[in-house]
C-alpha positions as a Markdown table, in Angstrom:
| # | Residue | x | y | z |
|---|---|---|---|---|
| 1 | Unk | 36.8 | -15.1 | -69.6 |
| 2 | Unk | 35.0 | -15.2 | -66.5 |
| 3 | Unk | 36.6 | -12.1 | -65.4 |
| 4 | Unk | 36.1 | -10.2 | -68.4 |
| 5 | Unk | 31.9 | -10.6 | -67.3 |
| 6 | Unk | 32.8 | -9.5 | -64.0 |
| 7 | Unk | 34.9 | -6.6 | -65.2 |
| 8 | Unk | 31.9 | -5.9 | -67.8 |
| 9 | Unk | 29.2 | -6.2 | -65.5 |
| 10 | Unk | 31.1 | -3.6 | -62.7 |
| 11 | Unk | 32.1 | -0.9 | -65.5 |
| 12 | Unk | 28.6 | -1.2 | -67.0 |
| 13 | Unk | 26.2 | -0.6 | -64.0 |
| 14 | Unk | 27.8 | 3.0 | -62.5 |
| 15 | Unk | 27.6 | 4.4 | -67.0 |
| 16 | Unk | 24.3 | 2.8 | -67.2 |
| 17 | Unk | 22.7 | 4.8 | -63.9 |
| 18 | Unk | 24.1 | 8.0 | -65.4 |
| 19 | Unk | 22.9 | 7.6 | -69.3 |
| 20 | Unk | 19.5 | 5.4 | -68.6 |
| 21 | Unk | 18.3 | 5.7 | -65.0 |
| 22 | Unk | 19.0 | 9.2 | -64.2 |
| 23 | Unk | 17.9 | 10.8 | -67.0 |
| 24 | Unk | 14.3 | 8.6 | -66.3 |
| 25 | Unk | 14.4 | 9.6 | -63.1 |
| 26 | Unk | 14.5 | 13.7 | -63.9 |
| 27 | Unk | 12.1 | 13.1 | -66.7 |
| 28 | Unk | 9.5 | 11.1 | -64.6 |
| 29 | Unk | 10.0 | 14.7 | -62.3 |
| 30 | Unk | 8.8 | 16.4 | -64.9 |
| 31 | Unk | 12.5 | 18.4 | -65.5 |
| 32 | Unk | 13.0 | 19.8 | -68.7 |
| 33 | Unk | 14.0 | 17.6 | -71.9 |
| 34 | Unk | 16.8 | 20.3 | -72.8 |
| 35 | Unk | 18.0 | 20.1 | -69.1 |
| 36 | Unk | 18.5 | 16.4 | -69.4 |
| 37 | Unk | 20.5 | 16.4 | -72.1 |
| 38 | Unk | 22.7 | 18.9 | -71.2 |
| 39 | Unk | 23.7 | 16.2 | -67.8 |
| 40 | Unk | 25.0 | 14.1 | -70.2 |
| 41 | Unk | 28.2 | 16.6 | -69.4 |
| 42 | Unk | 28.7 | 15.1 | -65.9 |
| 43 | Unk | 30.5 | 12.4 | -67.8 |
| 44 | Unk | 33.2 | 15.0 | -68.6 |
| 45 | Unk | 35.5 | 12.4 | -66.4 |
| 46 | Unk | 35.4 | 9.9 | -69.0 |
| 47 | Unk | 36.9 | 12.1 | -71.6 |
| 48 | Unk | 39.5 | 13.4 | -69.1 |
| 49 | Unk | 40.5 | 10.1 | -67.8 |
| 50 | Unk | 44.0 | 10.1 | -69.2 |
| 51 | Unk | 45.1 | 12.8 | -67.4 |
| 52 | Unk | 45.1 | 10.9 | -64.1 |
| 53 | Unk | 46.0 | 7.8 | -65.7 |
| 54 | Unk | 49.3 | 7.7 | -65.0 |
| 55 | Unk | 49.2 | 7.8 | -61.1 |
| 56 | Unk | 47.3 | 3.8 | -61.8 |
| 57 | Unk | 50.3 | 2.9 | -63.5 |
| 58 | Unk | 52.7 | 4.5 | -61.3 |
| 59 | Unk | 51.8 | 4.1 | -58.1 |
| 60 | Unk | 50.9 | 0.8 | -56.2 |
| 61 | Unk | 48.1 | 1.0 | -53.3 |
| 62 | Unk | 47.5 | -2.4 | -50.7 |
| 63 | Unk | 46.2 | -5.6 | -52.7 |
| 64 | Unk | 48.1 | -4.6 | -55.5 |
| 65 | Unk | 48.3 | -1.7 | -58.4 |
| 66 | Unk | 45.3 | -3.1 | -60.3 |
| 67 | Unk | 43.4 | -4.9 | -57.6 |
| 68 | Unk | 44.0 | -2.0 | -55.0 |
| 69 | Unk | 43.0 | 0.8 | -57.1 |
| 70 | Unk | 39.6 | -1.1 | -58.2 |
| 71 | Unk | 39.1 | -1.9 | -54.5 |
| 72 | Unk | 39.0 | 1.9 | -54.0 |
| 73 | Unk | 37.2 | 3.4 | -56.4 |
| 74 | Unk | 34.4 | 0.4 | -56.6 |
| 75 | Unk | 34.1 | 1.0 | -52.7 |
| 76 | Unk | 33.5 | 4.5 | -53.3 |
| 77 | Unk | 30.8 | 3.9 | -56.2 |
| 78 | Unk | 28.6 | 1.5 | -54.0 |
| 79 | Unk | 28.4 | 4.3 | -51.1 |
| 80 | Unk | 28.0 | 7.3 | -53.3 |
| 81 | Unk | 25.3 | 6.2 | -55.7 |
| 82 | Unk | 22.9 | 6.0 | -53.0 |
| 83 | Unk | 23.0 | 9.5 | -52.3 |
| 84 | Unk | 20.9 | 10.6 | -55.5 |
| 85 | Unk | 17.8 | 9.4 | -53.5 |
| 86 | Unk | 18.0 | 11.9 | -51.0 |
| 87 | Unk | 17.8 | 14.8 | -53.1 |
| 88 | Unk | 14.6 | 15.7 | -55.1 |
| 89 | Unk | 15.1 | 16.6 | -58.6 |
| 90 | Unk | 13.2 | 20.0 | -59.3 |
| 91 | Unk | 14.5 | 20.9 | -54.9 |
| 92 | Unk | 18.4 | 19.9 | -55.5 |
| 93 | Unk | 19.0 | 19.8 | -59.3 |
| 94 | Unk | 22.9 | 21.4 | -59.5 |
| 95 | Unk | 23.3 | 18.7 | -55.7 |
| 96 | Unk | 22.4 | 16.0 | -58.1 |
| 97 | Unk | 24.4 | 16.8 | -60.8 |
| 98 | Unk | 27.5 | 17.6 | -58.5 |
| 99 | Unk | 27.0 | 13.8 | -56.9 |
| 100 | Unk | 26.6 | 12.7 | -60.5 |
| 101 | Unk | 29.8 | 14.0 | -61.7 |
| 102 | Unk | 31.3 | 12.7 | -58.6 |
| 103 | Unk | 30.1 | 9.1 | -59.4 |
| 104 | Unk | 31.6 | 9.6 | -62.9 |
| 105 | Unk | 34.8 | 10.1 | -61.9 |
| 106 | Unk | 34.5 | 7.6 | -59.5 |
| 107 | Unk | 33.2 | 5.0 | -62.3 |
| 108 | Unk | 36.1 | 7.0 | -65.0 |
| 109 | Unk | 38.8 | 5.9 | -62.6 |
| 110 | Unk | 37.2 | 2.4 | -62.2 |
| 111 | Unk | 37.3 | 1.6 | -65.7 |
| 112 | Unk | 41.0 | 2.7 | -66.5 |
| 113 | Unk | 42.0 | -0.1 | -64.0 |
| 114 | Unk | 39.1 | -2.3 | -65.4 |
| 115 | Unk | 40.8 | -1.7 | -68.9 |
| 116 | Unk | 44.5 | -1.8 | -67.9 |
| 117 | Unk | 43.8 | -5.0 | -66.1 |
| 118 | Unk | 42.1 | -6.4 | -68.6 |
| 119 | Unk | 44.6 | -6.2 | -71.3 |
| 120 | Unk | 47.2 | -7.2 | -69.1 |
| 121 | Unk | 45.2 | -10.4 | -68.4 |
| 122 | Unk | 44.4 | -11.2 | -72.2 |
| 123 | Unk | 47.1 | -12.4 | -74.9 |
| 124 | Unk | 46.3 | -11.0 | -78.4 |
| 125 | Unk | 44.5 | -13.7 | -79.8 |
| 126 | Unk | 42.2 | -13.2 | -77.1 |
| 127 | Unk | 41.4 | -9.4 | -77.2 |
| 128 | Unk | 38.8 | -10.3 | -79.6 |
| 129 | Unk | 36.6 | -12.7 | -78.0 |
| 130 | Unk | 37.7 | -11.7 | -74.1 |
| 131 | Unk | 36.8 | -7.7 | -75.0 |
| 132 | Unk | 33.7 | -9.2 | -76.6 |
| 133 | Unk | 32.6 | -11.1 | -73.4 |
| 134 | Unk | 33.1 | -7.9 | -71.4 |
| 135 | Unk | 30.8 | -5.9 | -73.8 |
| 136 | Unk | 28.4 | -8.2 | -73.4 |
| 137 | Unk | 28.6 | -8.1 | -69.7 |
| 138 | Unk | 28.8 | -4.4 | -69.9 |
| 139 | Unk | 25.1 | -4.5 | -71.6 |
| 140 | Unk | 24.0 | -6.9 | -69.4 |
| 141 | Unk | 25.0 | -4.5 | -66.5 |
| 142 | Unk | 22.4 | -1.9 | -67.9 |
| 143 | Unk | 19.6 | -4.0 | -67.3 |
| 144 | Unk | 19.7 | -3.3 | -63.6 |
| 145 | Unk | 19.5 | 0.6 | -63.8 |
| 146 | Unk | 17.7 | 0.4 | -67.4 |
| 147 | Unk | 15.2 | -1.9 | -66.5 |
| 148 | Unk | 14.6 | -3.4 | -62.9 |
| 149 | Unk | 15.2 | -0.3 | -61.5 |
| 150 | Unk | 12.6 | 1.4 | -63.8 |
| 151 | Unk | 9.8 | -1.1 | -62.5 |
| 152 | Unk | 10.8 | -1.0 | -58.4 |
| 153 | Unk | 10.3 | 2.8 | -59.5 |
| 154 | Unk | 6.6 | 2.3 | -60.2 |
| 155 | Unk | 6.4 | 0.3 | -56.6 |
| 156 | Unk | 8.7 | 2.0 | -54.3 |
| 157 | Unk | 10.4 | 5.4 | -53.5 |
| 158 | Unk | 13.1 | 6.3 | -55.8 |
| 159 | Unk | 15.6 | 6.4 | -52.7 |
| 160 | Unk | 15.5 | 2.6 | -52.2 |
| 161 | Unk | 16.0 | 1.6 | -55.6 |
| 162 | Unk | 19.1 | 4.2 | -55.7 |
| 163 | Unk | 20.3 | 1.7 | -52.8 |
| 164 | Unk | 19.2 | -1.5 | -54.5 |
| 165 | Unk | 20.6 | -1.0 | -57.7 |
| 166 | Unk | 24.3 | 0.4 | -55.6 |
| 167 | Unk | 24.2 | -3.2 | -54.3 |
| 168 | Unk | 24.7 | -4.7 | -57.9 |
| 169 | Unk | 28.7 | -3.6 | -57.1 |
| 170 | Unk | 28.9 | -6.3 | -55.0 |
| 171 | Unk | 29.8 | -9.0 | -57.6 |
| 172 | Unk | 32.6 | -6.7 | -58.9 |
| 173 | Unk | 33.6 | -5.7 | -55.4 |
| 174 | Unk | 34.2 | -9.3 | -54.7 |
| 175 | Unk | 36.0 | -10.2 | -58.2 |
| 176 | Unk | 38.4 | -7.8 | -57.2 |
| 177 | Unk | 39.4 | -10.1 | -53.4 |
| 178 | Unk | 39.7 | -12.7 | -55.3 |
| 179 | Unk | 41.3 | -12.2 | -58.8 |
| 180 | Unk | 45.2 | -12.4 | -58.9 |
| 181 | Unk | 47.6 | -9.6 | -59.8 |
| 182 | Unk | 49.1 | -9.7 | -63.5 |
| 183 | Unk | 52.5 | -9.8 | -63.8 |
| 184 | Unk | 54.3 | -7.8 | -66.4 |
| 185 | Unk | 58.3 | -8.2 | -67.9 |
| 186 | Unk | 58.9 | -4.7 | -67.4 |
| 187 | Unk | 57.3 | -4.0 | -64.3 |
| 188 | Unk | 56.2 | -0.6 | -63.1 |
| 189 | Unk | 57.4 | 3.0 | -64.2 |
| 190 | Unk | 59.8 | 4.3 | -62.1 |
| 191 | Unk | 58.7 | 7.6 | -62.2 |
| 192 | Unk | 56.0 | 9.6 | -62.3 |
| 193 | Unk | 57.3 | 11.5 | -65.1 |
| 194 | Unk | 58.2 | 8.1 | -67.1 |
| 195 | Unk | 54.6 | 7.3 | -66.4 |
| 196 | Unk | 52.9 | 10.0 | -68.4 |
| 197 | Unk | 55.3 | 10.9 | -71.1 |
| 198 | Unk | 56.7 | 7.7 | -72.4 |
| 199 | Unk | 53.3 | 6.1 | -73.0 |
| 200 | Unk | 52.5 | 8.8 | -75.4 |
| 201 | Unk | 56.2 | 8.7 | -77.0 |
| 202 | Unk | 55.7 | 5.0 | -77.3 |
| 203 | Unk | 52.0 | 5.4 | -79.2 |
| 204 | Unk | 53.2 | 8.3 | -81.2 |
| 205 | Unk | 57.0 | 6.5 | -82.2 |
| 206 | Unk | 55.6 | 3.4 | -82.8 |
| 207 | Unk | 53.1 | 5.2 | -85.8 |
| 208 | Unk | 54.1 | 8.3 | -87.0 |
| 209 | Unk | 52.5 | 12.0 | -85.8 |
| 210 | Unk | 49.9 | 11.9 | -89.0 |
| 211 | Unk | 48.8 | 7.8 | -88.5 |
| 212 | Unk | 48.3 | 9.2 | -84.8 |
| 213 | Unk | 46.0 | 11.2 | -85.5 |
| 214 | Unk | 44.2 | 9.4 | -87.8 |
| 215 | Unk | 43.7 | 6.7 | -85.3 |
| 216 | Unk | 42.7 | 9.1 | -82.9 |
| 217 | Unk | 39.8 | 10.5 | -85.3 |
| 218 | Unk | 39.1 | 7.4 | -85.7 |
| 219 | Unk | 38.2 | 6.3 | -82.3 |
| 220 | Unk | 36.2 | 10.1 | -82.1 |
| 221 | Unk | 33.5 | 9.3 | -84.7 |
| 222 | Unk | 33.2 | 5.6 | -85.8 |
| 223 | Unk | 30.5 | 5.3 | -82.5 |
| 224 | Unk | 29.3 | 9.2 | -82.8 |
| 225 | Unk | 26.3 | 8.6 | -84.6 |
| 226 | Unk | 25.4 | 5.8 | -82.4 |
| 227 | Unk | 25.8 | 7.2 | -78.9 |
| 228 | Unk | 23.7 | 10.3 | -80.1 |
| 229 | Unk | 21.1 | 8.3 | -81.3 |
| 230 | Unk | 21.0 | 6.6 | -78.0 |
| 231 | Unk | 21.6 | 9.5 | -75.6 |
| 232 | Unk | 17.6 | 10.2 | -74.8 |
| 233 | Unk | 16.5 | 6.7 | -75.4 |
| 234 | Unk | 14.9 | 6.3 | -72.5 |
| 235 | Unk | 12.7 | 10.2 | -72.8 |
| 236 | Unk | 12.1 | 9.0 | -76.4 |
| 237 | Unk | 10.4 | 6.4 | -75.2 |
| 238 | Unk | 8.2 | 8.3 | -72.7 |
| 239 | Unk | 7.5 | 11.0 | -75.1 |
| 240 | Unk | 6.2 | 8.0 | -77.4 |
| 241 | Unk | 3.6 | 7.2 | -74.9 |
| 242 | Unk | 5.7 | 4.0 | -73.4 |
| 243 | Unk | 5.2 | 3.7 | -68.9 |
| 244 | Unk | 8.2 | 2.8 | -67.6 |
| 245 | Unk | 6.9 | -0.3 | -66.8 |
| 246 | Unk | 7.0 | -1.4 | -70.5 |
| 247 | Unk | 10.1 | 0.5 | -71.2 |
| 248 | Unk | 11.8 | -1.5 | -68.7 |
| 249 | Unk | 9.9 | -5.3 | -69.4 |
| 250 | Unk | 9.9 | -4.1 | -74.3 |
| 251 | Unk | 12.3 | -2.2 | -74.6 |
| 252 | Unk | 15.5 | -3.1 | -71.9 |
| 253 | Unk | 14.8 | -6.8 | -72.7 |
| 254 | Unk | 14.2 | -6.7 | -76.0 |
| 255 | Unk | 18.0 | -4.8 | -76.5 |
| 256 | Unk | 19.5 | -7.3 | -74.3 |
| 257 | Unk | 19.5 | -10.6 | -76.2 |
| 258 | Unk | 20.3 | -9.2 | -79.7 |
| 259 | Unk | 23.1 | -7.2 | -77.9 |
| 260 | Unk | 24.7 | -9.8 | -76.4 |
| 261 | Unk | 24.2 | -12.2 | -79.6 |
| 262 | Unk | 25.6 | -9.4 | -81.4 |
| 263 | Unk | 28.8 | -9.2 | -79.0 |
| 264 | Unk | 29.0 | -13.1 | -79.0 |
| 265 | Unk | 29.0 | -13.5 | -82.2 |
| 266 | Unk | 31.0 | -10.6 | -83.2 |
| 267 | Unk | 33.8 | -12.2 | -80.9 |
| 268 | Unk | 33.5 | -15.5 | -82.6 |
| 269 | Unk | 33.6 | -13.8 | -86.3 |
| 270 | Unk | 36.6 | -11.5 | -85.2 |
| 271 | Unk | 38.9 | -15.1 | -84.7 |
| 272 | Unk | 37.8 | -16.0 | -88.3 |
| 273 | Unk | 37.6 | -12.2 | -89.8 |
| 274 | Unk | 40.1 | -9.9 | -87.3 |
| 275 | Unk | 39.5 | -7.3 | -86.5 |
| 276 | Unk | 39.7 | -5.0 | -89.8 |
| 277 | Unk | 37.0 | -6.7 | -91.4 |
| 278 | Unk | 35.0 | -7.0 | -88.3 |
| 279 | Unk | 35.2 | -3.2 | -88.2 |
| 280 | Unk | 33.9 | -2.4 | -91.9 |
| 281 | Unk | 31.2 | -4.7 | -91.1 |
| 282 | Unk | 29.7 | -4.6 | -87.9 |
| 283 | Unk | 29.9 | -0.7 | -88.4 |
| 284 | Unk | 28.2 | -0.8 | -91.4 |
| 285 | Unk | 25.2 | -3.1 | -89.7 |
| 286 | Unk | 25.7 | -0.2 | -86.5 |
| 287 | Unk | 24.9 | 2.3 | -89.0 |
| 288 | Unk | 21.8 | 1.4 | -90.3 |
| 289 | Unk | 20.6 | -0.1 | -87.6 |
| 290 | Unk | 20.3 | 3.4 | -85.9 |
| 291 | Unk | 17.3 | 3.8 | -89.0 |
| 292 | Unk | 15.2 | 2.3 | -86.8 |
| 293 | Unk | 14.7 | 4.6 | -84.2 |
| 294 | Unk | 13.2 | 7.3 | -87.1 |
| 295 | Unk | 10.8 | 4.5 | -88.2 |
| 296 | Unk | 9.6 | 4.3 | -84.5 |
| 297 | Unk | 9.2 | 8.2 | -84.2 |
| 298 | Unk | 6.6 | 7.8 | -87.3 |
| 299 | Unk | 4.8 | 5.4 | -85.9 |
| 300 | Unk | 4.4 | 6.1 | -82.3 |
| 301 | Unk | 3.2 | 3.6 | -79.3 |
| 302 | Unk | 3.5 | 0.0 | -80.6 |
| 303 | Unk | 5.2 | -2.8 | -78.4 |
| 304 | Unk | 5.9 | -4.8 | -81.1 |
| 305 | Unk | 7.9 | -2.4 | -83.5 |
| 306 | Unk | 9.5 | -1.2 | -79.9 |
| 307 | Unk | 11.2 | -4.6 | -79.8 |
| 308 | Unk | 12.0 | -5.3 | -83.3 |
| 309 | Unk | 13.5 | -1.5 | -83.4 |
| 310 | Unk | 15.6 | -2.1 | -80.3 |
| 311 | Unk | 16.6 | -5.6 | -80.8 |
| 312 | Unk | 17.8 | -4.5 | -84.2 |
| 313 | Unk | 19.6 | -1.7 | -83.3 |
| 314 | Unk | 20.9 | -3.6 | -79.9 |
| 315 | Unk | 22.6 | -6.5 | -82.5 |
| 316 | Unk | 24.4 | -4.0 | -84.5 |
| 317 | Unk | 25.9 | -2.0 | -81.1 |
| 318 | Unk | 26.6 | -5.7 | -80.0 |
| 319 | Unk | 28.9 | -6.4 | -82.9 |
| 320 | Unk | 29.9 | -3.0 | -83.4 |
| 321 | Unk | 31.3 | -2.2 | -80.2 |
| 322 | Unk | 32.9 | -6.0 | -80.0 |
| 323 | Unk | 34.9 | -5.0 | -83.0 |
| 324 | Unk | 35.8 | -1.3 | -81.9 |
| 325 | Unk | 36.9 | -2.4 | -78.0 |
| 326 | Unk | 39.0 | -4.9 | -79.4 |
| 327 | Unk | 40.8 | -2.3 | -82.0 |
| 328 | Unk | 41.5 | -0.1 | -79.2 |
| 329 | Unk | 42.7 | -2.9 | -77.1 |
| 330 | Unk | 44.8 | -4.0 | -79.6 |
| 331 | Unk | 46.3 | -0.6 | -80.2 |
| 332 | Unk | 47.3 | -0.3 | -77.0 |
| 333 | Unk | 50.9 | -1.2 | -76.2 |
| 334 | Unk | 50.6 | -4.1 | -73.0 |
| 335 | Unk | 53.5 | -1.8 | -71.0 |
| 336 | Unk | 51.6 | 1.0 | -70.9 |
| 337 | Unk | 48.0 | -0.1 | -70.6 |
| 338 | Unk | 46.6 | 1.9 | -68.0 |
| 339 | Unk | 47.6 | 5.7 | -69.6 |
| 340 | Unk | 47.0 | 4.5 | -73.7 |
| 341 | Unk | 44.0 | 2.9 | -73.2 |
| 342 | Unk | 42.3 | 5.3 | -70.7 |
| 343 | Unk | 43.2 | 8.3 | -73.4 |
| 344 | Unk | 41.8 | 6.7 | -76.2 |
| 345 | Unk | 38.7 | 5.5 | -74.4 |
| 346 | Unk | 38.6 | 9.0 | -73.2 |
| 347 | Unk | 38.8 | 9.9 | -76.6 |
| 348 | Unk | 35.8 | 7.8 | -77.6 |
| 349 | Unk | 33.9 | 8.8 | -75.0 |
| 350 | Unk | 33.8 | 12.5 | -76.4 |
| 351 | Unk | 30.9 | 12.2 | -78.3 |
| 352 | Unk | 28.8 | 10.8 | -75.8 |
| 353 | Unk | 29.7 | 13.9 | -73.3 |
| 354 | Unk | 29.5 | 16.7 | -75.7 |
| 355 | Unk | 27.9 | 15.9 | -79.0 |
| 356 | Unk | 25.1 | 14.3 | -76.6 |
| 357 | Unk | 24.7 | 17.7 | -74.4 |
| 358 | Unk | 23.2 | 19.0 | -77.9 |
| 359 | Unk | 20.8 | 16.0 | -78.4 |
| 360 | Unk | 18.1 | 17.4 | -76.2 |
| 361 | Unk | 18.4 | 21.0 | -78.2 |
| 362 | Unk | 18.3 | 19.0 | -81.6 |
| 363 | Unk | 15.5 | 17.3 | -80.9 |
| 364 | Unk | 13.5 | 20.4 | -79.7 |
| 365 | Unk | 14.4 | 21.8 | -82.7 |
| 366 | Unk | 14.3 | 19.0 | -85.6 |
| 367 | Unk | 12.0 | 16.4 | -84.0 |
| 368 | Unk | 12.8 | 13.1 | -83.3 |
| 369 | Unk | 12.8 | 11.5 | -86.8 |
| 370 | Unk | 14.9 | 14.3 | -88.2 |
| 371 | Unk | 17.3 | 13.7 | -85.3 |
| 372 | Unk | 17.8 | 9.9 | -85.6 |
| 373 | Unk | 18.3 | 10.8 | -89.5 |
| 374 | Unk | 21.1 | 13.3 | -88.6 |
| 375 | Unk | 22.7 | 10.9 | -86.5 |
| 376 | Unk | 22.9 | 7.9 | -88.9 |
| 377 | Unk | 24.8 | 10.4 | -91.3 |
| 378 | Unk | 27.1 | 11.4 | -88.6 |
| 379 | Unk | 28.1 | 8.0 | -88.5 |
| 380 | Unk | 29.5 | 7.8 | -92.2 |
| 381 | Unk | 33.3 | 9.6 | -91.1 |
| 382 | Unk | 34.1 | 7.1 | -88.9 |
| 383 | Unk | 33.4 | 4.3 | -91.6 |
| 384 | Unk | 35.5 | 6.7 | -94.0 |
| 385 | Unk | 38.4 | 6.2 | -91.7 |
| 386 | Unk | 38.5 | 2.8 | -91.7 |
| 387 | Unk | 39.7 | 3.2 | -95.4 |
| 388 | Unk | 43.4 | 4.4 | -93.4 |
| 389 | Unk | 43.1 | 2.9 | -90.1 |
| 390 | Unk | 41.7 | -0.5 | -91.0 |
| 391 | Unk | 41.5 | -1.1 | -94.0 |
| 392 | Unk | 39.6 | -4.2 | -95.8 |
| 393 | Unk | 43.0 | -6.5 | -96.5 |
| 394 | Unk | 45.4 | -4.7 | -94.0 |
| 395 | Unk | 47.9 | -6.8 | -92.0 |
| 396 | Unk | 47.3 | -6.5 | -88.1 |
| 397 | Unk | 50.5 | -6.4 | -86.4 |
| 398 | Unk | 50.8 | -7.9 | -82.8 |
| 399 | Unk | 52.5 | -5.7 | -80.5 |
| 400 | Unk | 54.4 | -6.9 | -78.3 |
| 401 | Unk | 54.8 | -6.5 | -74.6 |
């Protein structure tokens, strides 16, 4: 369990510089709303992840095929995401998107391995809680970029804290010396070819073509509606009159502790519930919680409603994505980790590339209470799912490595 915070806390910070810090930093600049959310497709590596899946599984680098490909690609995060303070952002705009997509591939890569790793490590009465543990770490991760980065910013040059905030890869840089390869009964793939087709064959025999696909949908939109309402948090909360000061003392602080009460709890229920039930209810609390965000865009500038909003909202993403990391962790077969769980992460990370390059046009268009209304109903087919996928009294099968 102590890994999976380390493992959280490593994937989280590179995600959270692209989603929360960098599109501060361009608004702060004065860049365009409708520019900023079209970056949100630099995180095209995260739906495309599966594709290059396969050579973790495959091949096996020095310190081991899990701990030698983190080493690589965590060492290439800390000395890349520095470079975003030499560049000015109305100067070097397409420079700073090209690094950005650069760190998101580098930070895609890290978290097949994170992910693989992780489900190797864990039996399956564990997914629950352990995946739990590193969703909590995960949000804990964003309040470096989402919040102490946002106040050096009001003290100090944007370069150094683009080097401060690289430092926080330390820790996970360090898990990595230390942790100790998993060992598996089957070992490795043997071939290249054996390491991209046959986990798909396995997924696809092991359901049926049309449960496939449903399970795939599934993963598309039960967090849609979520990640777009969260996409332009952090402009939202400018446009509402908030400094970035308070944004990062209110609003990062007041998400954390409901977050990870949310994802603590939502671990503990899952070992009473599982993790069909947890889904129809922490996605239901998910759902509405996103309401909040249209009440704040009525009222405006008010630190108090700032907290409740986000601490609401932040305790129904806590048990919400609990529940949904642990169904994808659980879907994936523990001989094939790397390649199944890097597609349907990929998969789930969709939304949050494309349907989120459309948030800053939305908004221009609808205003931000119309928009936080349109994303809690794009939030209700994923819930529909669960009727096929999960449903209420359904028998969760173990599978077996």
């Amino acid at each position: 369990m102590l890994i999976c915070i380390l493992t959280g806390f490593s994937s989280g910070l590179p995600l959270y510089i692209l989603i929360s810090l960098l599109p501060a930093w361009l608004r702060s600049e004065n860049v365009d709303l409708k520019v900023i959310g079209l970056f949100a497709l630099i995180q095209l590596p995260f739906t495309w992840k599966f594709l290059w899946a396969p050579l973790f599984d495959r091949y096996i680098p020095p310190l081991g095929r899990r701990r030698g490909w983190l080493f690589i690609w965590q060492t290439a995060l800390i000395l890349t995401i520095p470079g975003f303070g030499v560049f000015h952002p109305t100067l070097d705009l397409w420079t700073i998107a090209y690094l950005a997509t650069l760190v998101a591939f580098f930070s895609a890569s890290q978290d097949i391995v994170m992910d693989a790793y992780r489900r190797e490590l864990l039996l399956d009465n564990e997914l629950g809680l352990g995946n739990a543990i590193h969703v909590n770490a995960y949000k804990i991760a964003g309040l470096i970029p989402g919040s102490l980065s946002l106040i050096l910013a009001d003290h100090m040059p944007w370069d150094s804290v683009f080097i401060i905030t690289a430092l926080f890869m330390i820790p996970g840089i360090t898990m990595t010396l230390f942790v100790s390869e998993p060992i598996l009964k089957n070992g490795t793939p043997k071939t290249l070819r054996a390491a991209v087709v046959e986990p798909f064959q396995e997924f696809i025999s092991r359901n049926g073509i049309k449960s496939a696909v449903t399970v795939l949908a599934f993963i598309f939109f039960y967090k849609l509606g979520d990640s777009m309402a969260t996409a332009l948090a952090t402009p939202f909360y400018l446009d509402m009159g908030f400094s970035k000061t308070e944004i990062g003392l209110v609003a990062k602080n007041a998400g954390l502790w409901p977050s990870v009460a949310g994802g603590l709890l939502g671990g503990v229920w899952m070992i009473k519930l599982g993790i069909n039930k947890a889904l129809w209810l922490f996605g239901v609390v998910q759902m509405c919680a996103i309401l909040g965000f249209a009440w704040l865009a009525t009222v405006g500038h008010s630190l108090p409603l700032l907290a409740i909003v986000i601490g609401i909202e932040a305790l129904g993403v806590g048990l919400g994505t609990a529940a949904f990391v642990a169904f994808i962790a659980h879907t994936t077969h523990p001989n094939y980790t790397a390649t199944q769980f890097a597609l349907f992460t990929s998969l789930a990370a969709v939304p949050r590339t494309f349907a989120n390059a459309a948030t800053g046009y939305l908004v221009d268009s609808l205003g931000w209470m119309t928009f936080f209304l349109l994303c809690f109903f794009m939030a209700v087919p994923g819930m529909l799912l669960l009727l096929k996928v999960a449903p209420w009294n359904g028998q969760e099968t173990p599978i077996n490595s």
